[in-house]
Backbone bond lengths (Angstrom), bond angles and torsions (degrees), N, CA, C in turn:
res aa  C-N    CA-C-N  psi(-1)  N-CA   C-N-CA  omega(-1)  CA-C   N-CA-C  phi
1 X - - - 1.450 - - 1.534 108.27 -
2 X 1.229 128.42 122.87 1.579 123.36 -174.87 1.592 101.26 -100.20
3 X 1.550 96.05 151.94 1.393 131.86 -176.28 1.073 119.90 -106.43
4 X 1.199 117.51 134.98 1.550 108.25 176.03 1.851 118.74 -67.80
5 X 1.391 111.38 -5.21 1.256 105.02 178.13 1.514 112.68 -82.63
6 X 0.982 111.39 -6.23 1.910 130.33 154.23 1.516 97.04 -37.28
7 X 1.148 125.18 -59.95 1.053 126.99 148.68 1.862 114.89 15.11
8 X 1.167 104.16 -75.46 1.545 109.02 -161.22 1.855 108.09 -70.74
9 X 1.257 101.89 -42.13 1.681 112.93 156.22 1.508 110.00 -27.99
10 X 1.359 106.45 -67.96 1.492 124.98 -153.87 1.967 88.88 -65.83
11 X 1.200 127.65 -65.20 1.184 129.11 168.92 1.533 119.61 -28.02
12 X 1.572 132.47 -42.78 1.231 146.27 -152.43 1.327 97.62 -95.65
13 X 1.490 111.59 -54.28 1.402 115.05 178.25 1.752 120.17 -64.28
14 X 1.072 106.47 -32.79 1.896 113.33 -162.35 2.044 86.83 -82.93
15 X 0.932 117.25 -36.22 1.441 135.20 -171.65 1.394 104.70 -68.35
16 X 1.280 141.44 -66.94 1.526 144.74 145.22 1.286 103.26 -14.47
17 X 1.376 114.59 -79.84 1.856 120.45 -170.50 1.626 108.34 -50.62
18 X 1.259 121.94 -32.99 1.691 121.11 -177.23 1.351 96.31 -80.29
19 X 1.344 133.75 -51.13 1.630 123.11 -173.69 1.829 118.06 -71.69
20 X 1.342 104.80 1.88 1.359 99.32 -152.35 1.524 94.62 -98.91
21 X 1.417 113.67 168.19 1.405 104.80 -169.62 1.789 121.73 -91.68
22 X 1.008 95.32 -15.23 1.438 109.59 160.98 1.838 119.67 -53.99
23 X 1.662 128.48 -5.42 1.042 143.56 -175.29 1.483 92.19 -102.53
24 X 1.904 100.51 106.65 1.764 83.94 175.58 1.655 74.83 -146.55
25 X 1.655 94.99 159.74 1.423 113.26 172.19 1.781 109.19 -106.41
26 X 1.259 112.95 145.92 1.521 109.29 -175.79 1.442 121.37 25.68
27 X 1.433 117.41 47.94 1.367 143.70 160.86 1.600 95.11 90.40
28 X 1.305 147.11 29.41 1.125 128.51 -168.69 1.257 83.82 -144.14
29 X 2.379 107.24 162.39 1.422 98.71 173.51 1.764 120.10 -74.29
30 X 0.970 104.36 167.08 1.701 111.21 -156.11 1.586 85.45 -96.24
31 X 1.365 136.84 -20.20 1.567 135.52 -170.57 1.600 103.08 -73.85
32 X 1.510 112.68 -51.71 1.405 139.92 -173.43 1.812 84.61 -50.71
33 X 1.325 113.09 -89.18 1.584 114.78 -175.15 1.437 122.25 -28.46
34 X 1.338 99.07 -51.00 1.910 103.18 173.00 1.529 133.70 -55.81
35 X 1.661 93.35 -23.75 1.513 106.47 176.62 1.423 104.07 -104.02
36 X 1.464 129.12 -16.12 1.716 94.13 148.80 1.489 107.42 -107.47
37 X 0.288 163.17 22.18 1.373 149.43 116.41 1.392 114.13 -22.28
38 X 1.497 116.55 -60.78 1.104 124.13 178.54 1.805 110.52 -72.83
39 X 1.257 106.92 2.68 1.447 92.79 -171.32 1.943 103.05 -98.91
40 X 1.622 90.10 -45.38 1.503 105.61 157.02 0.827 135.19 -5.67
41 X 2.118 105.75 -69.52 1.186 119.43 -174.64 1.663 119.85 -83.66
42 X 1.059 108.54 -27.61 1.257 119.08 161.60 2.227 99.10 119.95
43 X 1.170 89.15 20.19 1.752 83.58 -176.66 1.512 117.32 -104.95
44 X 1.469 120.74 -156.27 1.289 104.92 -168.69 1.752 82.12 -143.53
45 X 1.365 141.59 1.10 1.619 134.64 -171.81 1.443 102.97 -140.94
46 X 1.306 114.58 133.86 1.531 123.57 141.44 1.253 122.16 -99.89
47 X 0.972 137.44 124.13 1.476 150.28 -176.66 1.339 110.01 -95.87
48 X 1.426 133.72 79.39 1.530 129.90 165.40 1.662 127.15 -48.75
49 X 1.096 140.23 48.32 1.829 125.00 -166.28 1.678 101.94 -37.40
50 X 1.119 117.69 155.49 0.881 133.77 167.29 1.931 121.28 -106.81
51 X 1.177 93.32 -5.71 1.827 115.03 175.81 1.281 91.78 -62.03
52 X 1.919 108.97 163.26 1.152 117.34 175.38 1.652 82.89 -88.06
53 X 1.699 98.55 -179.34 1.643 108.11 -172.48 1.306 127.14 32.99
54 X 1.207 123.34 21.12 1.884 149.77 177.14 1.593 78.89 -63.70
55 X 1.370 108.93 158.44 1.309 133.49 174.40 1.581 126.38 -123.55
56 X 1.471 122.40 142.42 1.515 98.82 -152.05 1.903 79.68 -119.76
57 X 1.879 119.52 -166.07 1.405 103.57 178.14 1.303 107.89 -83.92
58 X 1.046 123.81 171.41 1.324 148.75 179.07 1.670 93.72 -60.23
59 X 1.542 107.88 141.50 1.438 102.63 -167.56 1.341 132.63 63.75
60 X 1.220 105.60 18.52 1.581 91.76 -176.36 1.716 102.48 -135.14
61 X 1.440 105.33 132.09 1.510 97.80 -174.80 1.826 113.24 -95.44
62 X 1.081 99.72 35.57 1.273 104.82 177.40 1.996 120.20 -79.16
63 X 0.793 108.18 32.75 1.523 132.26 -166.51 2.106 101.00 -74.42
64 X 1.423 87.90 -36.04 1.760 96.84 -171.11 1.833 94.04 -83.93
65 X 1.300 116.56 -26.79 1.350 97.12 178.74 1.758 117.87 -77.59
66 X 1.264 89.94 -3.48 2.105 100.45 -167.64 1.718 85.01 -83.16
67 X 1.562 95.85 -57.81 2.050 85.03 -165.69 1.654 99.82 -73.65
68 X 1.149 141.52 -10.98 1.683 110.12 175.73 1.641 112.38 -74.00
69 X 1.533 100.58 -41.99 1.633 111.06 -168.89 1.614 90.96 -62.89
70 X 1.356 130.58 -62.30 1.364 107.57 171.20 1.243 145.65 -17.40
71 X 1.676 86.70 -67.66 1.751 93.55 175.81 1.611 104.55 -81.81
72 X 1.435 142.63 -7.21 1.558 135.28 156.63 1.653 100.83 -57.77
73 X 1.562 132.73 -77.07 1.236 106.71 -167.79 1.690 132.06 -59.39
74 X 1.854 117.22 -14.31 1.229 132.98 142.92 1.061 138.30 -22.52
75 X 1.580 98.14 -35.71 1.428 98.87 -163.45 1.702 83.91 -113.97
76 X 1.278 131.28 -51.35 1.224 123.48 -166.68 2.093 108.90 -60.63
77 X 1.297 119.56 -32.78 1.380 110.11 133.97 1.411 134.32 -17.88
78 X 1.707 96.82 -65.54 1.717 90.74 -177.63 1.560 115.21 -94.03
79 X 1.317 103.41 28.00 1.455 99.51 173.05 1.630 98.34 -129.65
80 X 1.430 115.91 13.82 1.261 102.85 138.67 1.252 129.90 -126.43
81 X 1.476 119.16 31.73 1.263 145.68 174.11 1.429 106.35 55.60
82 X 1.433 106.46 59.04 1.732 125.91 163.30 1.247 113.96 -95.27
83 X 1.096 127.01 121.77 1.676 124.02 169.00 1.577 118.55 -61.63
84 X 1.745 123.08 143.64 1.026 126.62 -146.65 1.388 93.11 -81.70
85 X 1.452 144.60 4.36 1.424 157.34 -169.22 1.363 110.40 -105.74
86 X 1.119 121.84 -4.18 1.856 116.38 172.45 1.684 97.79 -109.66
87 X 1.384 124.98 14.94 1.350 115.85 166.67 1.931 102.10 -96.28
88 X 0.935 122.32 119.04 1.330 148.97 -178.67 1.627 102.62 -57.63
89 X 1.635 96.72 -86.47 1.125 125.34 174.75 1.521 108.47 -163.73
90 X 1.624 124.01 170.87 1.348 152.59 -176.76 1.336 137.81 -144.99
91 X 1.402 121.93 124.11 1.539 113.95 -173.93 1.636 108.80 -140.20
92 X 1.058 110.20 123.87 1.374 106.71 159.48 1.858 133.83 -80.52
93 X 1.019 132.51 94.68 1.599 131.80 179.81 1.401 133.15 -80.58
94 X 1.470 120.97 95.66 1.132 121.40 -168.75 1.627 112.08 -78.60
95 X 0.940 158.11 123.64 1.214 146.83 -179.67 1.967 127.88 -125.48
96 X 0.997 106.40 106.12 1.954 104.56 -169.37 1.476 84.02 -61.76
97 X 1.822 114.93 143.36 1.230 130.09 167.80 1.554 105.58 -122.94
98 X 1.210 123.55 -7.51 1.317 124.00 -172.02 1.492 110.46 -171.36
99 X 1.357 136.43 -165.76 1.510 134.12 -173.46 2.008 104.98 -77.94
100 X 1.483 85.96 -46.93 1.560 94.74 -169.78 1.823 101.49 -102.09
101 X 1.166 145.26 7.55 1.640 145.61 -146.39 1.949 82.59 -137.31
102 X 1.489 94.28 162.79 1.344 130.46 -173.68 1.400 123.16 -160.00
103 X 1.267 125.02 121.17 1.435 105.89 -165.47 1.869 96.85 -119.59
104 X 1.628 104.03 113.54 1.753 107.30 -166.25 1.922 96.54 -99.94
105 X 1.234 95.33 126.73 1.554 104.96 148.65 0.959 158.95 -136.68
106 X 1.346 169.65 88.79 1.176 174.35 -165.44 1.430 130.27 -41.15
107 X 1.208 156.38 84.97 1.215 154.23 141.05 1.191 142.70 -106.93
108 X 1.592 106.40 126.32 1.475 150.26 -161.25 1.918 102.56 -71.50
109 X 0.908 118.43 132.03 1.649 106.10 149.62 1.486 98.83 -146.13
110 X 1.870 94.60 146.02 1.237 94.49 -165.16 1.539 103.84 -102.39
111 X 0.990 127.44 -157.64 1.320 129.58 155.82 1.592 135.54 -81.53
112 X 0.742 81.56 12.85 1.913 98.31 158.13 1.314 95.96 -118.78
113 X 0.980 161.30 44.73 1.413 162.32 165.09 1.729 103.68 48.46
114 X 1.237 130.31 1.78 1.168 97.48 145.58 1.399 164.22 -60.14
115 X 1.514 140.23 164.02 1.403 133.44 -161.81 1.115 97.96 -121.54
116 X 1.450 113.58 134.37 1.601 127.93 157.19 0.948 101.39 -121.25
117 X 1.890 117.15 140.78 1.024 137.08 162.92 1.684 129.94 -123.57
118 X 1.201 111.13 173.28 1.742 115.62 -172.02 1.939 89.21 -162.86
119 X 1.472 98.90 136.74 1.513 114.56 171.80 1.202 105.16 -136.43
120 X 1.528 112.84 161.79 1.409 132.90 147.05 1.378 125.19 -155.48
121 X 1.215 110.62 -177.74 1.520 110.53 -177.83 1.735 93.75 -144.69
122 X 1.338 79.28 127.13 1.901 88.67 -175.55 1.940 99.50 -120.07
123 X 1.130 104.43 162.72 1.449 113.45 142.00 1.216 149.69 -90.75
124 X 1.166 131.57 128.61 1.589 132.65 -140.72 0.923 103.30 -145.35
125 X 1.264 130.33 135.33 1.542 134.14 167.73 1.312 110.46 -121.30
126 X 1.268 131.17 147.12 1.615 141.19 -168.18 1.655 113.30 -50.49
127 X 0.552 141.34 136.71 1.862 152.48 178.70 1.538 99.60 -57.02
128 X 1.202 115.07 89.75 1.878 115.80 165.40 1.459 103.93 -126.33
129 X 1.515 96.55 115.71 2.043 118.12 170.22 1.363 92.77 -57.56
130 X 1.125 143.36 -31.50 1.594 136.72 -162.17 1.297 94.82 -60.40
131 X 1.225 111.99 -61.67 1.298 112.38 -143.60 2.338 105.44 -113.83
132 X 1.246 92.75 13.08 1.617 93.35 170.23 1.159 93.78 -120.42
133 X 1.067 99.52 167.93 1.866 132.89 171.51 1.605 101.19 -90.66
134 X 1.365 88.58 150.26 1.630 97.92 178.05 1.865 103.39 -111.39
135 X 1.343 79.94 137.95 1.859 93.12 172.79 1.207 120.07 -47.40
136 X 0.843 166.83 118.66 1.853 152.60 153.81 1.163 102.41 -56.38
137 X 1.655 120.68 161.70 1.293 135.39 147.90 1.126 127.83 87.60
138 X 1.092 164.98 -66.17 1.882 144.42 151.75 1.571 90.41 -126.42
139 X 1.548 110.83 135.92 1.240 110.80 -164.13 1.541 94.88 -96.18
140 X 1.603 108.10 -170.31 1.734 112.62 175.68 1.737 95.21 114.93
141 X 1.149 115.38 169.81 1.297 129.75 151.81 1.829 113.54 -18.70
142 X 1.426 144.54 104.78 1.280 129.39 146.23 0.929 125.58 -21.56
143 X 1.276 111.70 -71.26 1.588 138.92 -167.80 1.866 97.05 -56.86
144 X 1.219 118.15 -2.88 1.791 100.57 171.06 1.380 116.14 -68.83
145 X 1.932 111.25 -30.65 1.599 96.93 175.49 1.310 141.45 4.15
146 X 1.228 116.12 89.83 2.002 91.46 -177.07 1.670 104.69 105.08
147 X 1.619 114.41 17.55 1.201 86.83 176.40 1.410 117.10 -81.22
């Protein structure tokens, strides 16, 4: 019988897959891009929604990371036989804490208005083609395998 405190799973797991390096956009890591991007613009947060028709910033093609993480906690829902109606809402928060630091989090609300959460703090360094390798082969997220 599933619980909504499944919940915190679903947070831990979707949270791993966004920090991990296997998450790259157009063959590159997608963390690297977010932090200049964010450096670019001159801010210190990205706010991912996880809602359908959620809105991302202006300029930013991060649109493929809103619909996978979507359909990732979607599916990890229906693989613990949660109905798609106790998801509230969802956001992912990327945040620069320092030159090389990132502070990632996750929160769930369910439909009882509770909050689940998942954090970390990774290291990140700015997105330079100079000096990375490019992915080969169908770009987007790795980690979609299997969607």
């Amino acid at each position: 019988m599933p619980r909504r405190k499944q919940f915190n799973g679903i947070c831990s797991d979707t949270l791993a897959s966004f920090v991990s390096r296997y998450n790259d956009l157009d063959g590159y890591w997608a963390l690297g891009q977010y932090a200049t991007f964010l450096m670019q613009a001159g801010e210190q947060h990205l706010q991912i929604q996880l809602q359908e028709n959620s809105r991302l910033p202006a300029r930013s093609r991060f649109s493929a990371s809103a619909t996978y993480y979507r359909g990732a906690v979607m599916r990890l829902m229906a693989a613990n036989e949660m109905p798609p109606n106790w998801l509230a809402d969802a956001c992912i928060i990327f945040s620069l804490t320092g030159p090389t630091n990132a502070f990632c989090e996750i929160a769930i609300t369910s439909d009882l208005g509770k909050v689940y959460r998942a954090n970390r703090t990774v290291e990140v360094k700015p997105h330079n083609p100079l000096l990375e390798h490019r992915r080969s082969g169908n770009f987007g997220p790795s980690n979609q395998r299997g969607e």
